[in-house]
Structure formats: structure tokens, C-alpha cells
N, C-alpha and C positions, 0 to 999 in steps of 0.2 A: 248376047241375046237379052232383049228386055222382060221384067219380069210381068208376070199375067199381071191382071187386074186384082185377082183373087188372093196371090201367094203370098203379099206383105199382111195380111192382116191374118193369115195360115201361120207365118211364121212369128208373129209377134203372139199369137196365141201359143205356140209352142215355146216361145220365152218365158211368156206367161207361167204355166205350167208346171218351168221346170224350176221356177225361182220358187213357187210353192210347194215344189218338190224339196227342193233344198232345204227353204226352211222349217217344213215340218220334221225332216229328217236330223236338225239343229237342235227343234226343239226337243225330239223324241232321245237325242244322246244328254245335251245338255241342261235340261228345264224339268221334263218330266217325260216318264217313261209307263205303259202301259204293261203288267204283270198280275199272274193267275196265281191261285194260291191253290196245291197240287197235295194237299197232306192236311192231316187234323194237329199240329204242334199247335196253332193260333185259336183253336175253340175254346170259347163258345163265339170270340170276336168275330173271328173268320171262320168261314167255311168252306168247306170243298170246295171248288173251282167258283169259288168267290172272282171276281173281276175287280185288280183296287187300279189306282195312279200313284204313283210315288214322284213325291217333289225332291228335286236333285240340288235344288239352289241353297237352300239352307243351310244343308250342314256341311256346304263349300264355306260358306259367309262364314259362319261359325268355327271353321278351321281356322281361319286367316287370321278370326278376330281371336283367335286362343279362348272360346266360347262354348261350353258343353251342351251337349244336346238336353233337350228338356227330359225329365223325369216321367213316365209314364208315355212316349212318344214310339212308337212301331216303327222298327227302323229296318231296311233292308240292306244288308250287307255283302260283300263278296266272303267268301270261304275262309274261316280263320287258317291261320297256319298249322296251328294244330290238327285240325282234319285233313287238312292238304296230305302231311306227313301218314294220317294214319291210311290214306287211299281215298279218300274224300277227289268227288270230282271238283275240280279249280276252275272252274269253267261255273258253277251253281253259285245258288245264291241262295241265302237265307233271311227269316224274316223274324224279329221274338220284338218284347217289349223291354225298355229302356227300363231297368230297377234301380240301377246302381252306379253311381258317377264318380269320378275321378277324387277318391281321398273320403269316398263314403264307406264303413261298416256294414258289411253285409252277414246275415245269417240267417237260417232256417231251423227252426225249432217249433217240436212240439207242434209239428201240422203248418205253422206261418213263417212268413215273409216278416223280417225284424231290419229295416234300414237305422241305423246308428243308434241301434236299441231300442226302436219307438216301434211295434207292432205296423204295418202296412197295410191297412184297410180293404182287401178283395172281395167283397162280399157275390159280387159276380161269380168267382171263382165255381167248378164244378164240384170239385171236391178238396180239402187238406191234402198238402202235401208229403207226398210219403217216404221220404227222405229227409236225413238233418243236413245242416253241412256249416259251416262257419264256426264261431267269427270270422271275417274276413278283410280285408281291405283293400281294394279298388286301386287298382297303380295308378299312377297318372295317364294321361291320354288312353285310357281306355273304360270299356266300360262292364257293370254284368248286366245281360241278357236274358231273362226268359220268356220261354213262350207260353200263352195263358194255358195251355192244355201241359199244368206244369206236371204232371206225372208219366207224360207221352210228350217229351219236348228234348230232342236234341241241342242242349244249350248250353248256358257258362256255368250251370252247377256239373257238367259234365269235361266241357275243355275251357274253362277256365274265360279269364276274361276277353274278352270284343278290342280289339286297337282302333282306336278312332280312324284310322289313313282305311279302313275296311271298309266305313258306312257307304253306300251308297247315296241313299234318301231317304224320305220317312213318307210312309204307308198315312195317305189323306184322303182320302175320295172311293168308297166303295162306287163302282157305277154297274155292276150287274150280280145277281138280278135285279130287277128294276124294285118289288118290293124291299127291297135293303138298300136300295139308293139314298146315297147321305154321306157325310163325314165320320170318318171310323173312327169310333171312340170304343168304349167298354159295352160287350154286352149283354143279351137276356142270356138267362143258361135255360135256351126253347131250343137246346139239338141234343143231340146222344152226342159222348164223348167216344170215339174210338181211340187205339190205343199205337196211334201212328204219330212218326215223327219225320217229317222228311225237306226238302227244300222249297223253294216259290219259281215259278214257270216265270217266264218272258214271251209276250207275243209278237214275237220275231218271226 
């Protein structure tokens, strides 16, 4: 039976479709990935059901190339082993900032952040941190972690260092709400800090 008049350009539209089906679903695993941010660890950066993107390509590139991720750079990662172990779901995801890099000194004294003895500049920060912990040093391939709401942050002054084979991406692009649309950098301390520490959502 011959086909109608109508049904070749029916189905070349349904080709259509499915090949921009494909490749958003290409880009949404391999390029960049859409994620909510579900806990206050990242205040005053992030907030509550903040809306970010996370770029995935980089710190592939940066594996390959034997290339550490930047300093100060928001990274979201899958579940260290160490939480796994302690009941942590393996399946979540977390999100903090880049401090401390492969063969860096790290410590916390006296309220601050001290990278290889040099005080760390937070001025954003809500409040001193109320914890000491270090000296430290930073194994190779991984990294330390924290999250800017560092009193309320489940992080690497708690399990210890990040393994780079963990990162996923790095937190670029807030896009909701619309007045906080921009590139996520550091920011105003304009929210109340709650005393919550928890993982980052996937809008899956």
C-alpha cells in the first residue's frame, strides 16, 4: 500500500523529534546537567531551592590532563566513600566549595580558613568558624571541600578529603530565581543562615 500524501513529512517530523530528543538527553548526561539545591550547607552562595547548571566537561578534561580543579570553584560530586559506609545514600549528591588542592596545607584556626599558612580571605562568610582542625595536607588526587555555610556543612573537615574520580561538575550558572540569574560566584550575606546541612536535588 502506498503511502498518503501527508505521512512522509509525519514521519520525518517524528525523526526530527526524536534526534532532539537524543541529543538533549546527550547533553543533559554528558555536557551539563540541571540541579536544585535542597539544604542551606552553600549559604549565603546558594540558597534554598536555588536552580544552578553544572558543567560536566571540565573536570573530564582536567582528569585526563592530570589538571586540578580551580581553587574556589563549587563542585558537585557523587557521595564520598566515607559516607557511603557510614549509611549515607549512594545514589545523592553533594555540592561545597573547592579550598584545598592536591599537596596543599590546610588548617582552621582561630575562626579562619589558613591555606599553606596564608590566612584565606572570606569576607562574605556569615560568621567564624567554630571549629579548629589541622594542619593538614591534601593527598594527591583529591581534594578538601567546604561548604560556605561552614558551621552547618557536611564536609571534608568532617569525612575527610573529596577523591577527584567523585566530581561530577562545577556549579556555573544560577538560572532561578530570575532575580539571582547569573554566574555563581561568592555572595551578599542578604539571607539568614539556618543550621542545615544536606545534599543537592537532580531535576530528573
Amino acid at each position: 500500500m502506498a503511502p498518503t500524501p501527508n505521512s512522509e513529512p509525519k514521519r520525518n517530523s517524528w525523526i526530527g523529534l526524536l534526534v532532539w530528543m537524543v541529543l538533549a538527553l546527550l547533553l543533559r548526561w554528558q555536557v551539563i546537567e540541571p540541579r536544585w539545591i535542597p539544604s542551606g550547607s552553600m549559604l549565603p552562595t546558594l540558597q534554598l531551592q536555588d536552580r544552578i547548571l553544572v558543567e560536566k566537561i571540565t573536570p573530564k578534561l582536567n582528569r585526563q590532563r592530570h589538571k586540578p580543579i580551580g581553587l574556589d570553584q563549587i563542585v558537585v560530586f557523587a557521595v564520598p566513600p566515607q559516607l557511603v559506609e557510614a549509611g549515607y545514600d549512594a545514589n545523592a549528591a553533594l555540592i561545597k566549595r573547592v579550598v584545598g588542592r592536591p599537596g596543599d596545607t590546610i588548617e582552621v584556626r582561630d575562626g579562619a580558613l589558613l591555606r599553606n599558612n596564608i590566612p584565606v580571605p572570606e569576607d562574605w562568610k556569615p560568621a567564624e568558624m567554630e571549629y579548629d582542625q589541622g594542619p593538614l595536607t591534601v593527598p594527591q588526587g583529591q581534594y578538601w571541600v567546604l561548604g560556605d555555610n561552614r558551621n552547618a556543612s557536611l564536609d571534608s573537615h568532617v569525612w575527610g578529603a573529596l577523591p577527584d574520580e567523585r566530581v561530577i561538575g562545577t556549579a556555573v550558572w544560577r538560572y532561578w530565581p530570575l532575580n539571582r540569574f547569573g554566574p555563581i560566584r561568592f555572595s551578599h550575606q542578604d539571607s539568614e543562615v539556618p543550621q542545615i546541612a544536606a545534599a543537592i536535588g537532580s531535576n530528573d
